[in-house]
C-alpha positions in Angstrom: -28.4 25.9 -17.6 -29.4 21.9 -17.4 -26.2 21.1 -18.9 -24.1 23.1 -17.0 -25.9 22.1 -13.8 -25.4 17.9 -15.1 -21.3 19.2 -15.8 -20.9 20.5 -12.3 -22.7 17.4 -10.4 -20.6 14.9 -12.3 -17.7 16.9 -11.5 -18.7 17.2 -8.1 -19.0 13.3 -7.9 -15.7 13.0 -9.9 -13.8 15.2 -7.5 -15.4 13.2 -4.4 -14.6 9.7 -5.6 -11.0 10.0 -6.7 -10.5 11.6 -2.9 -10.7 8.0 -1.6 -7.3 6.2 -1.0 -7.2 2.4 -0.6 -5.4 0.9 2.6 -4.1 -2.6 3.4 -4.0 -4.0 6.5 -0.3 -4.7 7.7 -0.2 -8.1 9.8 2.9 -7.9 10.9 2.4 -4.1 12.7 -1.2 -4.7 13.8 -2.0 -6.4 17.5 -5.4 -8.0 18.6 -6.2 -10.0 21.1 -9.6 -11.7 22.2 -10.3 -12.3 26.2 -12.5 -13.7 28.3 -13.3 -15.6 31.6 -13.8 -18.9 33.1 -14.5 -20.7 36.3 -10.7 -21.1 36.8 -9.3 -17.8 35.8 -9.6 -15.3 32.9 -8.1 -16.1 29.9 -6.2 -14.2 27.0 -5.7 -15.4 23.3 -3.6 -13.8 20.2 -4.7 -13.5 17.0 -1.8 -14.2 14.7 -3.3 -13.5 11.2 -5.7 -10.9 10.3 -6.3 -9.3 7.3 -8.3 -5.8 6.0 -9.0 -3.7 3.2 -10.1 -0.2 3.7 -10.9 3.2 1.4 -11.1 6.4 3.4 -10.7 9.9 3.0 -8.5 12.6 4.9 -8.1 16.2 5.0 -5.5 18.0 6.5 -4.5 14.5 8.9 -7.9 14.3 9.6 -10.3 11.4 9.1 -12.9 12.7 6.9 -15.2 9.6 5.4 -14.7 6.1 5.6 -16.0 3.2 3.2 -15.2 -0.5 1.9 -14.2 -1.4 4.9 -13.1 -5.4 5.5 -11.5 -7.1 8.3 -10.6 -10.8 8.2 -9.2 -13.2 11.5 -7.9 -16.5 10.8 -9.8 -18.5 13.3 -6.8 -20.9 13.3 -4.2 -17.9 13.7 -6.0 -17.7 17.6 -3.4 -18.7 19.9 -3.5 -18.7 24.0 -0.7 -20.3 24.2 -2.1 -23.9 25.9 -2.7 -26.1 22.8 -6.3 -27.6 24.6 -7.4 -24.4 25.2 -7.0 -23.6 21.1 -8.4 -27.0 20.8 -11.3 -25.8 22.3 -11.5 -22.1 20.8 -11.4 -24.1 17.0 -14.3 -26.5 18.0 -16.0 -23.8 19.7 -16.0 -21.6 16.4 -16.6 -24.7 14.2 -13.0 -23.2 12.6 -13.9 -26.4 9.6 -16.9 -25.1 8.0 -16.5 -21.4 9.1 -12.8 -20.8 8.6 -12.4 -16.9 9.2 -14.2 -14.7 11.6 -15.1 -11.2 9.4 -16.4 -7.4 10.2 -17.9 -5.5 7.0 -18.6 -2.0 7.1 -22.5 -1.7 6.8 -22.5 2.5 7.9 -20.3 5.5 9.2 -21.9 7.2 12.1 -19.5 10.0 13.9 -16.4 11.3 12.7 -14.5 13.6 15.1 -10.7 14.4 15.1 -10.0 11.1 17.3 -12.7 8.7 16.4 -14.8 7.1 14.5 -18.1 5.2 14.9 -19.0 2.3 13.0 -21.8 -0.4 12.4 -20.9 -3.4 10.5 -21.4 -7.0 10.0 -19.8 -9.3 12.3 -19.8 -12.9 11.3 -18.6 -15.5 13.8 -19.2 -19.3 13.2 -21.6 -19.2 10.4 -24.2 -16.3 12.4 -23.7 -12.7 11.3 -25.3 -9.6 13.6 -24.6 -6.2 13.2 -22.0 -4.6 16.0 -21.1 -0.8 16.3 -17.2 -0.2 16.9 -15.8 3.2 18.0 -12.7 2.9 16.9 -10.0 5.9 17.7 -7.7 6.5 14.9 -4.0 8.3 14.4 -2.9 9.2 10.9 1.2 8.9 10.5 2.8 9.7 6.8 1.0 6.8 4.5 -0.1 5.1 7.4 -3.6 5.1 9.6 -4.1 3.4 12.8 -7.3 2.1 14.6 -7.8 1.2 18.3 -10.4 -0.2 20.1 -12.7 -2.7 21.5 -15.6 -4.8 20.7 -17.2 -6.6 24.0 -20.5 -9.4 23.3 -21.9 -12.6 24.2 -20.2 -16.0 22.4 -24.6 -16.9 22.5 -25.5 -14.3 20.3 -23.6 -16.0 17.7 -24.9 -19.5 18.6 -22.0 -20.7 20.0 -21.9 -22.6 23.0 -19.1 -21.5 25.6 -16.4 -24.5 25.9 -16.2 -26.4 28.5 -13.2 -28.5 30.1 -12.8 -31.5 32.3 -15.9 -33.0 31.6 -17.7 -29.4 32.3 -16.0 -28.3 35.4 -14.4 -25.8 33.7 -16.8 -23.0 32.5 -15.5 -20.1 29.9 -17.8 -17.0 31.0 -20.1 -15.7 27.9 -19.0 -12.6 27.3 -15.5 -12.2 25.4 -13.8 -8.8 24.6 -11.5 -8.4 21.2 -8.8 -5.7 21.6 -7.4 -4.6 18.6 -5.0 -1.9 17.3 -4.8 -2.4 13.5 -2.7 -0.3 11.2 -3.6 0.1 7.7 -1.3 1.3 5.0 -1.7 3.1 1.7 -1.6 0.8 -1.6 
């Protein structure tokens, strides 16, 4: 009885592990975008390379479990368009020692039919806290997308809001990234 007990729970575990499918992240069909404020109007930058890994499993076009998720920005791939500004945004990140901004999955909370919740680790500019994301989702053919928004304060990361002319130009504190990122199957 033991053994056959030890068969099923490995097969169990077998039949649960091999459910996961591995996703990429696909640059060129994903869109975020990071916004903010300042003293002389609110402000808007692109983020031009991003990057992601993620293994999840579905049932019946349904999100079911997620895991191993990974999401990489290119701190230099930020664009607003105005090349001070980015200046400013790669100084402000301290882009030369702390290249990429990441998210790592740390824990899946609720999974409904539209969205997930998520806690992971967000590292910006060498400090790392832990963020929750609820992040809708649609599943298309070999394809999943997430949408969403992650709102906080450039301070709880350390980092000091830029300034411009000599301080009379204030960026606000709190920054919102939009994103809508669509993962494919390997």
């Amino acid at each position: 009885m033991k053994k056959l007990t030890g068969l099923l729970l490995i097969l169990f575990v077998v039949i649960n592990l091999s459910a996961q499918t591995n996703y990429k992240l696909d640059n060129a069909s994903s869109d975020m975008s990071i916004f903010g404020t300042s003293t002389l109007h609110d402000w808007e930058s692109d983020v031009e390379e991003v990057a992601g890994t993620v293994s999840l499993t579905t049932e019946e076009n349904q999100l079911k479990d997620l895991a191993d998720l990974s999401i990489t920005i290119t701190v230099k791939s930020i664009k607003s368009g105005k090349s001070g500004m980015d200046k400013n945004t790669y100084n402000a990140l301290n882009e030369k020692e702390f290249p990429s901004i990441t998210y790592v999955l740390e824990s899946v909370g609720n999974v409904t039919d539209k969205d997930v919740r998520t806690t992971g680790k967000l590292s910006i500019a060498g400090t790392t806290n832990s963020k929750e994301l609820i992040s809708q989702y649609v599943i298309e053919g070999e394809s999943i997308s997430f949408n969403g928004a992650i709102t906080f304060n450039m301070t709880e990361f350390n980092i000091d809001p830029p300034t411009a002319l000599m301080g009379t130009i204030k960026t606000g504190d709190e920054v919102t990234i939009e994103y809508d990122v669509i993962f494919n199957k390997n």
